[in-house]
N, C-alpha and C positions, 0 to 999 in steps of 0.2 A: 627711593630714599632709604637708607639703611637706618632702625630704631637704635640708637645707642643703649638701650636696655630695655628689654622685656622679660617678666618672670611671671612665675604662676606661685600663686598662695598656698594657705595649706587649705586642707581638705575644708567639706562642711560638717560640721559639727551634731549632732542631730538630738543629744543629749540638751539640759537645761541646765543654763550656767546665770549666776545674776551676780551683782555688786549692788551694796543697797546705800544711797546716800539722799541728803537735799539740794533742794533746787530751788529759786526765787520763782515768783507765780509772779510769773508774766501773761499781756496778750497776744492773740495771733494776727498776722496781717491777712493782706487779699495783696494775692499773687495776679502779676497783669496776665500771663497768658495757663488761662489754663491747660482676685476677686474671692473670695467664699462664698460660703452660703448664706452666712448670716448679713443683715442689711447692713450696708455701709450709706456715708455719710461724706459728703463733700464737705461738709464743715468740720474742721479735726473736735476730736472729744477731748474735754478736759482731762486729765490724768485724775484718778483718785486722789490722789496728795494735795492736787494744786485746787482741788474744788474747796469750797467755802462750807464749813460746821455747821448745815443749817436744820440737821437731824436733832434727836436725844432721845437715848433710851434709858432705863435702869439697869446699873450696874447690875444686876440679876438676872436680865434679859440677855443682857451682851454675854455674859459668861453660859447662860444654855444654852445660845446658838456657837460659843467657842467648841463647850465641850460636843454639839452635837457634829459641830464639822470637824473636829478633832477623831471622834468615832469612825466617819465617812471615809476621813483619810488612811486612818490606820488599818481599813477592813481593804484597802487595797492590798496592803502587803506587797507582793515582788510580783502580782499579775501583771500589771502593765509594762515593768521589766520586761518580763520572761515571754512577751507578746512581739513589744518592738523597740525596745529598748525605750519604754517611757518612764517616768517617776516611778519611785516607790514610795511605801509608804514616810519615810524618812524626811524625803526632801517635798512633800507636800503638806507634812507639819513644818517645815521650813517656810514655808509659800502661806502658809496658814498665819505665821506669826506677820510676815510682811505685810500679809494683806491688813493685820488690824495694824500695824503701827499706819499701814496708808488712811486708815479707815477714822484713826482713835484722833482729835484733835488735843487731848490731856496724855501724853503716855506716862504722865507721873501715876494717874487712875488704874496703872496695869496691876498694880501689887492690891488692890481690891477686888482684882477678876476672883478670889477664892473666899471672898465671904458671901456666903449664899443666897440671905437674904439681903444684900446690899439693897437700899430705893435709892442711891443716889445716884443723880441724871448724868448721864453722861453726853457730849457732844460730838457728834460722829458727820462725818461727810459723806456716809451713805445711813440710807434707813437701813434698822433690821432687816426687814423684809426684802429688800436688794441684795445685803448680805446673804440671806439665806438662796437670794437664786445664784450670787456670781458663786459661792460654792459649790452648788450641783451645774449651774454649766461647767464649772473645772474638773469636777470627777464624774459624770455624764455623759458629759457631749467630749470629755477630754478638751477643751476651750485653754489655750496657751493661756499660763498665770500675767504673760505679759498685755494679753489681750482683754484681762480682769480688770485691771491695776491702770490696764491704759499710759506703761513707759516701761521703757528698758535700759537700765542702767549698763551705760557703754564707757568704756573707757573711765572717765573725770567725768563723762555727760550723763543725764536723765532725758531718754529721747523719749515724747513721744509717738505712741504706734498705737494702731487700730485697724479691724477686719479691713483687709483689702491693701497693706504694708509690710512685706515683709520685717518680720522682728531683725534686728544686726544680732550678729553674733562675734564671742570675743577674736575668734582666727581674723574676721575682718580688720582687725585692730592696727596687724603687722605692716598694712598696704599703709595707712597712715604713719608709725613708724619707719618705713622704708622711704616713704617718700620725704618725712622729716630729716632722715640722712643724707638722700642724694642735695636737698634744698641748702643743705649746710655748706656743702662743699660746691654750690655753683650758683654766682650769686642770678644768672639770669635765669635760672630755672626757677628761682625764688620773687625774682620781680615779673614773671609770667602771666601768661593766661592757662589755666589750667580746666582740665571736663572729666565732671565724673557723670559718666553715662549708667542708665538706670539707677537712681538714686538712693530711690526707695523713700527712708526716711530722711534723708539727707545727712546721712551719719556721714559718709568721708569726706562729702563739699565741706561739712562744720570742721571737720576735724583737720581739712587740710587747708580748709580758710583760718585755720587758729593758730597755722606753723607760717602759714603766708603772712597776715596780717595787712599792713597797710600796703605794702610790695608791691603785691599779686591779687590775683583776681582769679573767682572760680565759675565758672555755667554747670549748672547740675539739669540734667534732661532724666524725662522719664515719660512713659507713654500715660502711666495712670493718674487721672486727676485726683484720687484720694490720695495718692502719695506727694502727690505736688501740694496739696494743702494741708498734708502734715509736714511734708519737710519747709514748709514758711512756716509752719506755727513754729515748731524748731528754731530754725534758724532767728525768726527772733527773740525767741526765749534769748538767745545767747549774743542776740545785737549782732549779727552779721549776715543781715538784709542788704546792706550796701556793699558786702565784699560777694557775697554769692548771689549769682541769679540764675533765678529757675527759667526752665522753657521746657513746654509739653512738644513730645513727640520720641520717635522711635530711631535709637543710637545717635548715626552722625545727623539726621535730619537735621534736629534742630540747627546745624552750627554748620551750614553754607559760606555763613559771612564771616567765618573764623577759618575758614580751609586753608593750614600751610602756615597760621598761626598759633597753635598750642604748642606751651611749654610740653604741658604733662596731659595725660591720657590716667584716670582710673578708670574701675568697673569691677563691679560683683556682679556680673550676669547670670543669667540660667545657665546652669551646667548640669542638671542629673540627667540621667537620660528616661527617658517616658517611661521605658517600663520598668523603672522601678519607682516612680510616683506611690503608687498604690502598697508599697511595703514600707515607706516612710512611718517614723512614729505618728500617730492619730495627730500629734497637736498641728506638725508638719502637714500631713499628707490633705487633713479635714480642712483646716482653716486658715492655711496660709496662701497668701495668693500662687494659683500654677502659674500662671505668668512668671514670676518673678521664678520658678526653680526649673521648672520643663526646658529642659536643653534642646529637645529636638530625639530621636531615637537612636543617637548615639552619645546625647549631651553634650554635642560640638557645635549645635548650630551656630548659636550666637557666639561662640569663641571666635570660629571661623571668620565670619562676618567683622568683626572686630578687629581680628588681624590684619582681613584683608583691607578695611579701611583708615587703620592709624596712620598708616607710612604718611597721605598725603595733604591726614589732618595736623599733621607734627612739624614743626621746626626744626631743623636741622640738628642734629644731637637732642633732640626731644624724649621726653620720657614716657616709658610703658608699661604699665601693670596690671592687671588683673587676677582676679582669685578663681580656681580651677580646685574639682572634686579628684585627684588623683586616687584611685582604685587600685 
């Protein structure tokens, strides 16, 4: 069978990019079928935002642990730059401020952070003392801001992510744009079955169950159970439980009972190649799943793998894309 389109993405991104908005505090469900180093959690974590004010400290308290992680940040300077292309001190006073609007339940109380002796309580959805370690795990252990914060603002979404998920990044965006185009222009591509293989957080099942809609239909697979029960808590954040469904396992496994019928094919697979794991920025190389980036030792494995199995999961003029590290 010949794919009537396959393309390759842009590259991976390894710099930190964010968009900062809200989102309704919803629940998470239970997915019928069901790494770093830090412990992960088969039950997804609340996002900082979406947890509940059940802190308070004095606005005097909160402004000397601002200014002390204010200090911490700026004594980075261009080191982790000029290391591996990590933050500076700039965009960690960026990540600084985010983290208290996630943090501050009042952001009217922010124009009081400069009166010194303030007593007035403030309500916060982390204790002091939490605040004070997720800031030394971010400039310590270099611990991704998005794995602080617990979401990463993608696209229009607030996904969230936790140890053992890869974070999305914005290049992944384009696959859900591209595939928003070709769905425009074909309407059976649009009333389809569609698979996004390793899902991760279920960033492109949500984003291309949100161009489908009522139409179409998404399967999103993925081998890691942390990732399957963050991409359901996801998915029904944004109420489309019913249009996507997940199934644990490895690429076409899951989808036997689909072979010969998918519209469309996505996938952000592992693409770098092993040996350059280890030169990755710290937040990348420490504490994102190798699963999710380890290509194999030329960063083709699972490309290959993938190629070779679309032809005879697609429907005739079916679609195909994936995102590829071009060097």
């Amino acid at each position: 069978m010949k794919l009537s389109f396959t393309r390759s993405c842009c590259p991976f991104n390894f710099s930190t990019s964010f968009k900062r908005s809200l989102c309704a505090n919803l629940h998470w469900p239970v997915f019928s079928s069901l790494v770093s180093s830090r412990p992960t959690s088969l039950k997804p974590q609340t996002p900082l935002f979406l947890r509940p004010a059940m802190h308070s400290a004095p606005v005097s308290d909160l402004r000397k642990w601002r200014d002390w992680a204010k200090n911490l940040a700026s004594s980075v300077g261009t080191t982790f730059l000029d290391l591996d292309n990590g933050p500076d001190s700039s965009l960690l006073c960026r990540e600084l401020k985010w983290l208290m609007e996630d943090a501050i339940e009042d952001h009217s109380l922010f124009f009081q952070m400069g009166i010194e002796h303030d007593h007035t309580n403030v309500r916060l959805r982390a204790g002091i003392e939490e605040l004070y370690n997720m800031w030394k795990q971010r400039i310590e252990e270099r611990r991704p801001f998005q794995y602080i914060v617990g979401c990463e603002h993608w696209r229009d979404l607030v996904l969230s992510v936790q140890e053992g998920v890869l974070i999305p990044r914005p290049e992944t965006e384009l696959i859900v744009d591209l595939v928003a185009d070709v769905v425009s222009e074909n309407e059976g591509l649009k009333e389809g079955l569609w698979a996004d293989l390793g899902t991760g957080s279920g960033a492109l099942a949500i984003g291309i169950g949100r161009i489908l809609g009522s139409h179409g239909a998404v399967i999103a697979t993925d081998l890691s159970p942390i990732s399957l029960s963050v991409a359901a808590f996801n998915l029904q954040r944004y109420g489309l439980q019913d249009t996507v469904e997940l199934r644990q396992g490895s690429w076409f496994k899951p989808l036997k009972d689909v072979e010969g019928k998918l519209a469309g094919i996505v996938s952000n697979p592992p693409y770098i190649p092993m040996e350059n794991i280890s030169g990755l920025q710290a937040e990348v190389g420490r504490h994102e799943p190798r699963l999710a980036l380890d290509g194999g030792p030329s960063g083709m494995d699972d490309l290959f793998h993938l190629c070779n199995g679309a032809a005879s999961m697609l429907k005739p003029s079916g679609f195909f894309i994936f995102e590829v590290w071009i060097l």
